[in-house]
Structure formats: C-alpha cells, structure tokens
C-alpha positions in Angstrom: 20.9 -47.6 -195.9 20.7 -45.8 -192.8 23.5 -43.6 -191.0 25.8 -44.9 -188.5 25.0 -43.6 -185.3 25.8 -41.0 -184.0 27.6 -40.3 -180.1 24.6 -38.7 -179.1 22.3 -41.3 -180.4 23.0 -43.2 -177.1 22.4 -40.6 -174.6 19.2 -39.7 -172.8 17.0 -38.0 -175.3 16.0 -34.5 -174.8 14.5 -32.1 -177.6 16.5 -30.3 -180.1 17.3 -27.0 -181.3 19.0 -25.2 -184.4 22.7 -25.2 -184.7 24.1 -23.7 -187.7 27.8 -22.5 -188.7 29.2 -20.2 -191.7 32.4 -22.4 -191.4 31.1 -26.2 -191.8 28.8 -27.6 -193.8 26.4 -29.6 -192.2 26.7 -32.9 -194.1 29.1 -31.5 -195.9 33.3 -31.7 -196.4 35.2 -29.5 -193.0 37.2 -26.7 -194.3 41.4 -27.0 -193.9 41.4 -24.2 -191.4 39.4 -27.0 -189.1 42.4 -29.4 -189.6 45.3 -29.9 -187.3 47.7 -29.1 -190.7 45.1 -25.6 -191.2 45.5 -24.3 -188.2 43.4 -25.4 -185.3 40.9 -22.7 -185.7 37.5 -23.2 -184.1 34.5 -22.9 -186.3 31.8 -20.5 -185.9 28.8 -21.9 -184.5 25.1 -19.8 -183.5 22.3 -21.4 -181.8 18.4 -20.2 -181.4 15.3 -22.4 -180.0 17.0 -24.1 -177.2 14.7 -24.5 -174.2 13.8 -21.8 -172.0 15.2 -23.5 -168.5 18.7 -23.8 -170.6 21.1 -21.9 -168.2 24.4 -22.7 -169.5 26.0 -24.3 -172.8 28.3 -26.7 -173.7 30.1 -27.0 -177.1 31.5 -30.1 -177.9 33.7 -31.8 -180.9 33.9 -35.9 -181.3 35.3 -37.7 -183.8 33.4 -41.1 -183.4 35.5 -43.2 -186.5 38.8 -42.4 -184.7 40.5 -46.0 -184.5 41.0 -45.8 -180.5 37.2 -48.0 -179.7 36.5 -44.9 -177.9 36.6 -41.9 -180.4 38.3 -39.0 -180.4 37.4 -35.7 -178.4 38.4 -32.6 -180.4 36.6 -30.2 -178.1 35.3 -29.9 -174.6 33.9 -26.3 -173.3 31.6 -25.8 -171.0 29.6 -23.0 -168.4 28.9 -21.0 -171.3 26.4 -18.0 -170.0 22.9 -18.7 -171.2 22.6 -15.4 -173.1 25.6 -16.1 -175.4 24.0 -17.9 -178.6 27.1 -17.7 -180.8 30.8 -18.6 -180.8 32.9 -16.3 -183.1 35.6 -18.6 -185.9 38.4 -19.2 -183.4 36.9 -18.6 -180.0 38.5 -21.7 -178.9 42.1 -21.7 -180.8 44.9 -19.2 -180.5 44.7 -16.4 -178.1 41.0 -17.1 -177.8 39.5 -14.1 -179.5 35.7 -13.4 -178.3 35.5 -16.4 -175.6 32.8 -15.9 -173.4 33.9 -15.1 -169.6 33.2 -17.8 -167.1 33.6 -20.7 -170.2 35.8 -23.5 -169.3 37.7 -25.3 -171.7 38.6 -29.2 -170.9 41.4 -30.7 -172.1 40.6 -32.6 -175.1 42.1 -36.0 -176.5 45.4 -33.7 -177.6 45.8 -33.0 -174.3 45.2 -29.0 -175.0 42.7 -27.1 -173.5 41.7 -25.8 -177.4 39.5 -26.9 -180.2 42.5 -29.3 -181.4 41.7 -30.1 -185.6 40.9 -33.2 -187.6 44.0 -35.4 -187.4 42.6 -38.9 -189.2 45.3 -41.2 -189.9 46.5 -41.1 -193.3 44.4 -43.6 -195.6 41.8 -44.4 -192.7 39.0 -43.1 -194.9 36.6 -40.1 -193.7 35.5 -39.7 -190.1 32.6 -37.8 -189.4 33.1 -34.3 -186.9 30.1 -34.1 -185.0 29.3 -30.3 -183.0 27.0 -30.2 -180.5 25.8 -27.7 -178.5 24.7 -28.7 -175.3 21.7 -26.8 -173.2 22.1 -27.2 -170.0 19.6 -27.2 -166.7 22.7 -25.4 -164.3 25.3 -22.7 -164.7 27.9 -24.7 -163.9 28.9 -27.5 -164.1 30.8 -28.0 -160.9 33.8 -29.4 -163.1 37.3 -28.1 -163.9 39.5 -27.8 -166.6 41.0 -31.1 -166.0 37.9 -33.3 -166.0 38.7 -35.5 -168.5 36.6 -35.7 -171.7 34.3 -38.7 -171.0 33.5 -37.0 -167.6 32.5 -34.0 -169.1 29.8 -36.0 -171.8 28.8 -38.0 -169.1 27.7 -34.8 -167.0 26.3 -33.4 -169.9 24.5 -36.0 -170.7 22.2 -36.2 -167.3 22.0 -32.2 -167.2 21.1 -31.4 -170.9 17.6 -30.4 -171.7 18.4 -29.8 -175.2 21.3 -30.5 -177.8 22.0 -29.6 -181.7 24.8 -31.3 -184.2 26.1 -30.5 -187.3 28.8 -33.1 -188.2 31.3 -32.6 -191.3 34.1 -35.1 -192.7 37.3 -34.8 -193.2 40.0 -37.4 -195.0 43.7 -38.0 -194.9 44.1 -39.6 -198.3 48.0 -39.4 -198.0 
C-alpha cells in the first residue's frame, strides 16, 4: 500500500535536502507540547544540504486530513536569512524566543501569526503534520504578514529550489 500523498507531492519538483528535529519524530507520534491543549510550542527543526542559490527559507506546517477539502495551515513563516539553518523549540510560539530578524510570520488557519498546535476533531482519526522547509531563490518574498496561507504556498511553490518534510500524527481519540 502506498502513502497518501503528501501537499508537496503536487507542487513543481525541485531537489531535496535534510530536515531533521529533536522534537518530532519523523514518521513517528507529535509530542503534546506540539498540541493546541500542550501549548502551542514550535518544534525544533535544523536543516543542512539545501542548494547553494537558496537565499531565504520558508518553514511551513499543513495538516492535509483536516476535514475543511482544503487542509489546515498550522504554520506559515517566511524570509528566513539564508545563513540560519536551525529554528530553536518555540521560535514561533510565545514571546518568540530566538526568531531570526527579518522572518515574517503569516497568519495561519487560527488566524494567529504563531505556530498554532494540532487541533483534530475529536474521534476524526490521526492526521498527518507535515514540516517543510522551504529554500528559496530570493530574500524576500515581497509578501506581508497578512498574505493568507494558500498565497504564501503558492509563492513558495514557483520560488523554491529545494524543500525537506518531516510529518508526525497526532489523534483526538476523545
């Protein structure tokens, strides 16, 4: 049996790179502190082998089983510098600890301009988390902090010359 696809799966295809994280398992279960209930607190992500005409990044969360026929964004930040490689746990949540300067955060699908936390509805089954890290040919992106979501990936996805995913699950048995 094969995986569902993924968001990325239907976007232009350009190399990839390493993604890793302390706080989610790739394949794995997302911890509670990635939960709307545990927090809200960003995960730690590091990234090495991107391409060497990357001059910004873009870190992105989607939820693609959220029952809306368009998915669910969960994070949206963009015109990362090119020499930061790595995103400290809870860069994006709270008072923004360790954010780089210059990054833009979108509002996501909460309406917050955060990494907002796995929210499934209760008894839907497991949805998958997919972060990506986004390369990108520019510094900026030209957009603002209230380009919508879908604007955003759609930018993203004619200016990427590389991307990396992990993807996690997460349930709401109750």
């Amino acid at each position: 049996m094969s995986r569902p696809p993924l968001p990325h799966d239907f976007l232009r295809p350009v190399p990839s790179f390493t993604l890793i994280s302390t706080d989610v398992p790739d394949g794995g279960v997302l911890p509670q502190a990635q939960a709307l209930a545990g927090g809200d607190v960003s995960p730690q992500l590091s990234w090495s082998g991107f391409p060497a005409e990357t001059k910004s990044f873009a870190v992105t969360c989607f939820d693609p089983d959220a029952p809306t026929g368009c998915g669910w964004w969960h994070w949206v930040l963009f015109d990362i510098p090119a020499d930061v490689t790595e995103l400290a746990t809870g860069a994006g949540s709270g008072d923004f600890p360790g954010l780089p300067a210059g990054a833009i955060h979108a509002r996501n699908d909460y309406g917050t301009k955060n990494f907002g936390g796995a929210a499934p509805p209760a008894g839907h089954g497991p949805h998958r988390y997919v972060f990506t890290v986004h390369a990108v040919s520019v510094e900026k992106l030209g957009l603002d902090a209230e380009t919508s979501p879908a604007a955003v990936s759609g930018t993203l996805g004619f200016l990427a010359v590389g991307r990396a995913s992990i993807a996690a699950t997460y349930e709401n048995a109750e």
